[in-house]
N, C-alpha and C positions, 0 to 999 in steps of 0.2 A: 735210445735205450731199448734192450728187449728184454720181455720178461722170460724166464728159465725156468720149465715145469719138469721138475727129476723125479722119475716115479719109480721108487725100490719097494723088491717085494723081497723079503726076509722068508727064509723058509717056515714051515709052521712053528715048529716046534720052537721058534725065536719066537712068534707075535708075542707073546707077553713080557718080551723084553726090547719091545720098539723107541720106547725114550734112551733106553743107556746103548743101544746100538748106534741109535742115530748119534748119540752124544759120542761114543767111540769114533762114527766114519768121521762128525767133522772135527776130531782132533785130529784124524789123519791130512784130510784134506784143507782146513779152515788158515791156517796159518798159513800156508803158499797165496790163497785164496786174497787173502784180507790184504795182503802188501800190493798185488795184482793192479795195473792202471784201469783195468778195465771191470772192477771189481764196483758196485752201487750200493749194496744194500747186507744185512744180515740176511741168511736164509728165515723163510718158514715155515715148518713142519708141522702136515697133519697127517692125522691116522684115520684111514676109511672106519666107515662102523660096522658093517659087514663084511669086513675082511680087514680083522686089525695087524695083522700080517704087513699091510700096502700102505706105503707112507708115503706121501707127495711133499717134496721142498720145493717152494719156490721162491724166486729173489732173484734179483733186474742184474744186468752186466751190459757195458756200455753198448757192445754190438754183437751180432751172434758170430760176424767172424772171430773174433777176437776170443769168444769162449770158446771157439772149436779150436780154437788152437790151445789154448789154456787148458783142457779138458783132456789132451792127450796125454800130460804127463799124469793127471789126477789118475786114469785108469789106471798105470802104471803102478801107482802109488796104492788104489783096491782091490789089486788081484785076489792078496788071502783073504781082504775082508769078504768079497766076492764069493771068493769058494767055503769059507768058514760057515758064513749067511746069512746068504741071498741062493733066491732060487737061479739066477742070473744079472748078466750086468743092470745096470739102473738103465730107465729109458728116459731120453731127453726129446723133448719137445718144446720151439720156440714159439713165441704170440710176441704178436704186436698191440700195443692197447690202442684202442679205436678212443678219442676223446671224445666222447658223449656227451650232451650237457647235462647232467640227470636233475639238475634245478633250474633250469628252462620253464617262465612261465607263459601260459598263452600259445602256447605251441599244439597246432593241429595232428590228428594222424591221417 
């Protein structure tokens, strides 16, 4: 699995309507999404604090190929959201999670 960092920045004069926006893009996009084989998890959405404008969603899909393909028709699908607004497209950014042991006892550094 990879994890999916989508980082939209809504123009200003939107930040104080960052929850019904975002609630708007994923009625656009969420239902293609949700039927998807390669679909893992619900998104989830934060808002920066100094810049409540900028909201990051993130949520796992099976492989990043598989989202870049899936991901092409969604823009198709955010054009007007896109231009209504956002200051431009969303940015995506893939991670891999590193399995840590964070409850490892006894463990030197």
């Amino acid at each position: 699995m990879v994890t999916v960092l989508e980082t939209w920045r809504l123009r200003e004069e939107f930040a104080g309507r960052s929850l019904e926006l975002m609630q708007e893009m994923d009625d656009i996009v969420g239902p293609a999404a949700h039927v998807d084989p390669g679909w893992c998890e619900h998104g989830r959405f934060f808002q920066l604090h100094g810049s409540p404008g900028e909201i990051w969603m993130m949520y796992t899909w099976r492989t990043r190929a598989e989202h870049e393909v899936f991901i092409k028709n969604e823009e198709l699908l955010l054009t007007d959201f896109y231009d209504r607004y956002c200051v431009g497209p969303r940015e995506i950014t893939y991670f891999d999670e590193l399995p840590v042991d964070v409850d490892a006892v006894g463990t030197t550094s």
